[in-house]
Backbone bond lengths (Angstrom), bond angles and torsions (degrees), N, CA, C in turn:
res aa  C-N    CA-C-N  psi(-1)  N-CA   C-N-CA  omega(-1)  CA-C   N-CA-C  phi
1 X - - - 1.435 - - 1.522 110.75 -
2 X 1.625 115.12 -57.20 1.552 103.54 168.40 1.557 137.75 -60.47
3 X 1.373 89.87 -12.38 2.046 96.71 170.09 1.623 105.32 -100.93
4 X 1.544 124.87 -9.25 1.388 87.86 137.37 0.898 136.26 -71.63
5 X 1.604 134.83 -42.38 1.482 133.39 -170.69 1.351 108.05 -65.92
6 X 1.384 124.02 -26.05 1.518 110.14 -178.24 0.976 114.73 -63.15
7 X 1.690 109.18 -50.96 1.692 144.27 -167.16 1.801 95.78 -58.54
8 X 1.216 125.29 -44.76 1.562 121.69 176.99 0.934 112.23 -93.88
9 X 1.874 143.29 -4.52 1.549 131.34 160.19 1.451 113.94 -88.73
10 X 1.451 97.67 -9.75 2.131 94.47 176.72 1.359 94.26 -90.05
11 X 1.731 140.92 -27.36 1.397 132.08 -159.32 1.838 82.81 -99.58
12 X 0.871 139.53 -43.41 1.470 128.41 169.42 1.218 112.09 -36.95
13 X 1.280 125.46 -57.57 1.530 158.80 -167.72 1.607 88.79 -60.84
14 X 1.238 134.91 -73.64 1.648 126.22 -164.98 1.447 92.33 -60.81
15 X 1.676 128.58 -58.48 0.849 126.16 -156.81 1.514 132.08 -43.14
16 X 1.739 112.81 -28.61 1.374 153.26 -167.58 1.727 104.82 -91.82
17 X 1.603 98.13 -48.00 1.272 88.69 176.73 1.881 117.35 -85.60
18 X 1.412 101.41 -34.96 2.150 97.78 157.39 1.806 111.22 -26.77
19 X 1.725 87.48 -69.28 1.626 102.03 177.34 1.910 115.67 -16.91
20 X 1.361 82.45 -59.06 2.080 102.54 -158.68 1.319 102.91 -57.63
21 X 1.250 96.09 -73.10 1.446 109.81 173.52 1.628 108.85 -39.03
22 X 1.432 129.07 -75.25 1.400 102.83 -160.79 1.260 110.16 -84.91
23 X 1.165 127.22 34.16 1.811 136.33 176.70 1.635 102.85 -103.33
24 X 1.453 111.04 -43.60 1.350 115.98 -179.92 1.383 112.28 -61.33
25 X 1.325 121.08 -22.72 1.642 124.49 -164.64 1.495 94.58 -105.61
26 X 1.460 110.01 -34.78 1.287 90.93 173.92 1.919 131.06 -99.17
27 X 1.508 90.15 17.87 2.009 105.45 176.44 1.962 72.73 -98.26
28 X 1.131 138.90 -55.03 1.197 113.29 -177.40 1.843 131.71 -40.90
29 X 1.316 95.89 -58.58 1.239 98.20 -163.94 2.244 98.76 -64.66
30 X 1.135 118.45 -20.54 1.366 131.59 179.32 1.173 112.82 -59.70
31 X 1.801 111.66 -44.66 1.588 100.58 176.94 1.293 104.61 -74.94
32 X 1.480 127.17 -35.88 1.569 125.08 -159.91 1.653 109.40 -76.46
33 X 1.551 111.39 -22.05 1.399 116.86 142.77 1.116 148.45 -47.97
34 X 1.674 107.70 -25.24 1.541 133.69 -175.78 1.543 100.18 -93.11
35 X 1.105 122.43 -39.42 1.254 147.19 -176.01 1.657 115.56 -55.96
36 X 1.486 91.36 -45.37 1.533 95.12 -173.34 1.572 107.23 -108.79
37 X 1.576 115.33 -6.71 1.526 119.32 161.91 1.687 110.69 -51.29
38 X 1.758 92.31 -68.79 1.713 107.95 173.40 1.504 99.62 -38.04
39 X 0.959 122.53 -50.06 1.920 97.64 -151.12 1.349 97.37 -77.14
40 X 1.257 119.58 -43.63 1.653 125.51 170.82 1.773 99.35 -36.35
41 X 1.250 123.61 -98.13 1.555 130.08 -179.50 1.790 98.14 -19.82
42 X 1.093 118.51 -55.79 1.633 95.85 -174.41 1.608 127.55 -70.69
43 X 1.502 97.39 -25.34 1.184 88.96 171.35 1.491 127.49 -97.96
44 X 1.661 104.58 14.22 1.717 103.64 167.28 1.850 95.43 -113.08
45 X 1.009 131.72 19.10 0.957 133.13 155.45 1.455 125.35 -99.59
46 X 1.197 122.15 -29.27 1.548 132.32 150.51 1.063 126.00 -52.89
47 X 1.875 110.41 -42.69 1.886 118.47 172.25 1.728 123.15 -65.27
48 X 1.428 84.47 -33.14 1.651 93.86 170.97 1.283 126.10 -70.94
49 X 1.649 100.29 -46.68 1.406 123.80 163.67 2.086 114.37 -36.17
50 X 1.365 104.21 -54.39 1.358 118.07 172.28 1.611 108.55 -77.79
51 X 0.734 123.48 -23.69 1.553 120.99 -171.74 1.895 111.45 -87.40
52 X 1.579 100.76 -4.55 1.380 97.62 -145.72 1.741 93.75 -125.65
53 X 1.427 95.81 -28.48 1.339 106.75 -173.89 1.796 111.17 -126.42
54 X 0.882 137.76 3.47 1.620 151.95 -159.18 1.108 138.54 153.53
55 X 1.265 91.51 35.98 1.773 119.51 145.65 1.374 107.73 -43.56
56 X 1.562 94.23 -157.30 1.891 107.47 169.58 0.804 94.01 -105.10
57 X 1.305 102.38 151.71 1.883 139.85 176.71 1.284 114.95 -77.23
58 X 0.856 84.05 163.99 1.934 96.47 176.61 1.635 109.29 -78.69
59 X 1.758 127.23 102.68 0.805 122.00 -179.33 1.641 134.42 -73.19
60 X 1.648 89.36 -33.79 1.564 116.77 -157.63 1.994 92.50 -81.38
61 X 1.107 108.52 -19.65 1.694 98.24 177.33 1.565 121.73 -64.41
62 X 1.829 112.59 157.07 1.527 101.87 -153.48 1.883 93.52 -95.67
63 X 1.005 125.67 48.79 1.625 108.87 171.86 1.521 98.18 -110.58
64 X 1.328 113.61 109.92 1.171 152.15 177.97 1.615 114.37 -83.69
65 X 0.804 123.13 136.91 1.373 137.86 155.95 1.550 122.62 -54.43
66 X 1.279 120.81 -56.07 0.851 139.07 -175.92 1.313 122.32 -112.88
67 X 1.551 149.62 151.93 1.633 131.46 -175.64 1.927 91.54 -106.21
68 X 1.615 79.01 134.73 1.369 77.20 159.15 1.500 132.31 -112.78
69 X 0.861 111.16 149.51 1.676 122.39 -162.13 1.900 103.30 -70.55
70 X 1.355 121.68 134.92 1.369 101.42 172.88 1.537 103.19 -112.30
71 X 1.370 104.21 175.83 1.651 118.40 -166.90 0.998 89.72 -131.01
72 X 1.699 83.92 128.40 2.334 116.45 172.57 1.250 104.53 -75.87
């Protein structure tokens, strides 16, 4: 009876510490994932942003600055 409980709190015991370890590498790679989501979203939100609101203008339209005079 006591070499089970030992025998299943030392295999608990690796099991917990496997856990840590590849949780830590993988809460890492999650923020640096979050990290590079965000920068992505701002910068297709900025392109749209420019594309949507201050792009190029309409060149070919006739409001002129100036009038121009025509010739008979």
């Amino acid at each position: 009876m006591e070499i089970t409980a030992v025998s299943s709190l030392i295999f608990l015991i690796v099991i917990a510490a496997v856990a840590f370890f590849v949780l830590r590498r993988v809460v890492k790679m999650a923020i640096r994932a979050t990290i590079v989501a965000l920068i992505l979203l701002i910068a297709i939100v900025g392109g749209v942003s420019l594309w949507m609101f201050g792009g190029a203008t309409d060149k070919t339209s006739d409001s002129r600055s100036t009038p121009v005079r025509k010739v008979r």
